[in-house]
N, C-alpha and C positions, 0 to 999 in steps of 0.2 A: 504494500500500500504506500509506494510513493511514485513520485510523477517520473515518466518512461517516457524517452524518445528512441527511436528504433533508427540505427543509422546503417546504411550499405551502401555500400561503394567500391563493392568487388572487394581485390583482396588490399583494396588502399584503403577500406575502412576503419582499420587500427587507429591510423594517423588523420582521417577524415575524422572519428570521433574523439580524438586528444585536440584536434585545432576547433571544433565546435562547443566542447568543455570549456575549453580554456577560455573562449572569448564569451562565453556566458557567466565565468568566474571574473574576466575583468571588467564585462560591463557591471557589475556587483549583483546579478540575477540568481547567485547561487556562493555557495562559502565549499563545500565538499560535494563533486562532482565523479562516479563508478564510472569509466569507461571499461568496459570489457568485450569480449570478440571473439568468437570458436570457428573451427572447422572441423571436417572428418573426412580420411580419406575417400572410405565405400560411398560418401554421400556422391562428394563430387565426382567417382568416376562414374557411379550413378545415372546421375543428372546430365550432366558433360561431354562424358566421352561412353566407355562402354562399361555395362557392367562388368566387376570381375571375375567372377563366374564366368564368362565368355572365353577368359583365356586368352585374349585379341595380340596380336603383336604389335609391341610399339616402338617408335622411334627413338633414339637417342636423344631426340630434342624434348621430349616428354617430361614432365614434373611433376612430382609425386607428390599428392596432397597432405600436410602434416594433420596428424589428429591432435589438436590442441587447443586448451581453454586459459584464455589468461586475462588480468583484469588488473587497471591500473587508477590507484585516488589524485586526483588533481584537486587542489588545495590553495587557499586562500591562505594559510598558514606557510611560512619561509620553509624551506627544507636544504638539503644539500644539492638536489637536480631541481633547474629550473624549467621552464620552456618560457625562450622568449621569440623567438619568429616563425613565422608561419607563413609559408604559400600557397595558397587553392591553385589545384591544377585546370586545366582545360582539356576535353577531351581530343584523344589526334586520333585519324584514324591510317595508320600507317598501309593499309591495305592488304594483311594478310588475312587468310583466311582457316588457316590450319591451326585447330583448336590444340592439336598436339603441339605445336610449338610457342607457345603462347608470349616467353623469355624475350623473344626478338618481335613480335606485335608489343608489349608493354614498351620496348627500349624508348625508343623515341618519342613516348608521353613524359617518359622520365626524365628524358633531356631537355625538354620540353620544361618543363617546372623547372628543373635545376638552373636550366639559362635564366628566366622570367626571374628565380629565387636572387638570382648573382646580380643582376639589373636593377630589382627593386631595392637592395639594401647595401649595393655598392658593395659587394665583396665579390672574394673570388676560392678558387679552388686552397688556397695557402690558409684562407683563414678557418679551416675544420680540418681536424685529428682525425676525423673517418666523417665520409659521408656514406651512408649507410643507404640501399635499396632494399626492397623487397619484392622476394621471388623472380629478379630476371634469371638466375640462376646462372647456367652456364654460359648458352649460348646468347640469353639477352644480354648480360654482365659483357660480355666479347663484343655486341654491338655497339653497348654503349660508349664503350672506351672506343672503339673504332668513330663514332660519329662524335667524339669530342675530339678528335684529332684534329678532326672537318675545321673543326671553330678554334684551333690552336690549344686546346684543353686538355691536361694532361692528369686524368682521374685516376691513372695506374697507381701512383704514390699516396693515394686516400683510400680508394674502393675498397666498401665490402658490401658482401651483399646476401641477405639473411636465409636466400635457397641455396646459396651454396655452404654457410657456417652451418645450418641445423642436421646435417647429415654429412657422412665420410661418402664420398661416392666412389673410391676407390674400395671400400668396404662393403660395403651397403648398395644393393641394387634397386636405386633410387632416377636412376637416367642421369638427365641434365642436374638435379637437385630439388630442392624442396617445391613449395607455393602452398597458397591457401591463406584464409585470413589471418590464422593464427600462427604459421610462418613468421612473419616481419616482428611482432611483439612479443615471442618468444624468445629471440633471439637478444631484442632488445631489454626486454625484465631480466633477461640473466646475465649473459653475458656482458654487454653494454654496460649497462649496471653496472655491475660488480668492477669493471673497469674504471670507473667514473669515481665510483666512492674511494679506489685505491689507487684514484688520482694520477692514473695513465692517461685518462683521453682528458681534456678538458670540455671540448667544444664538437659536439656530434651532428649533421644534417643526417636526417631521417625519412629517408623519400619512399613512401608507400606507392607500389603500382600495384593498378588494378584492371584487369581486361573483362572490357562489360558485352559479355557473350551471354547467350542462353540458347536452349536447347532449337529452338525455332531457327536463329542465326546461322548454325552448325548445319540445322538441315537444310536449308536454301543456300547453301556456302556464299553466305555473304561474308563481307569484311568485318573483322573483329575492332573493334573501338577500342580506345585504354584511355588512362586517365590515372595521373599520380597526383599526389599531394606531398609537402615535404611540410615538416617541423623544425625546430633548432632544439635541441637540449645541453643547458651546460653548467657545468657547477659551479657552483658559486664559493 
């Protein structure tokens, strides 16, 4: 019994509801703000692609849905991690259409924010310890750094990116690496974290991609849309 806002935005929803908390926390509409965000694998291949049951073969460019629940307090009250910037993304529609590769459809929503992000607040790639994506995994993580060359941007020396930390894929038969919504903010409550408080990272860009498909898209093979969002987190 308290007031629910239901937020999606593909698998950038983590960071779509940490940047819509926050600015309800600073228009002073609220004091302690739940953000929380799950997936599961069976659902998405599910829904998405095929069930597992089926057996299907899949591509190396493929991403394996994390099963994960995780839930983050934004607060009116000073802490050690802050968030102070934020960029709403725009969606691009890069024109692929292959649901199995989804990594290189998100890339260029994500570059997309991150230029627009480095524009609006006069920074650039020097000023964050990691800039952090979610789920381009391998082959998006490969594009994006290829299409920031394009712009003289050199992301190799920041990038990480939460489908490829949340699983070994050298280990683990996972394809290209992680995705799903719970993907990105797993990666970021722990590990991130835990870096942040033992004063490794300072200053974190947190770019949630999200590729806004559904099972109707897939079967007309029309082009997949994306759309990221980024945040800043940094300690204070």
């Amino acid at each position: 019994d308290v007031p629910y806002l239901g937020v999606f935005n593909a698998c950038s929803s983590s960071v779509e509801g940490l940047i819509f908390g926050s600015n309800v926390i600073e228009a002073g509409n609220g004091n302690n703000i739940i953000v929380a965000i799950s997936s599961h694998y069976a659902t998405a291949e599910r829904q998405y692609r095929n069930p597992t049951e089926y057996g299907g073969q899949k591509p190396e460019t493929t991403t394996s849905t994390v099963s994960s629940g995780t839930a983050s307090l934004i607060s009116n009250k000073p802490s050690s991690i802050k968030i102070t910037k934020a960029t709403i993304g725009r969606v691009v529609d890069a024109k692929e259409n292959d649901a199995l590769d989804m990594g290189r459809a998100m890339a260029p929503a994500a570059f997309n924010t991150i230029l627009q992000h480095f524009k609006d607040f006069d920074v650039d790639v020097d000023d964050y310890d990691v800039i952090l994506t979610g789920d381009l995994s391998y082959y998006g993580s490969e594009l994006l750094i290829e299409i920031g060359k394009e712009y003289d941007i050199d992301f190799s020396k920041v990038h990480m990116d939460g489908g490829l930390m949340i699983y070994d894929r050298e280990k683990q038969d996972v394809f290209a690496g992680g995705s799903g919504c719970g993907c990105l903010p797993s990666v970021v409550y722990t590990y991130i974290e835990a870096e942040m408080l033992a004063k490794r990272i300072n200053k974190v860009l947190i770019v949630g991609t999200g590729a806004l498909l559904n099972p109707i898209i897939l079967a007309q093979k029309e082009t997949i849309p994306a759309i990221a969002h980024a945040i800043v987190l940094e300690r204070v």
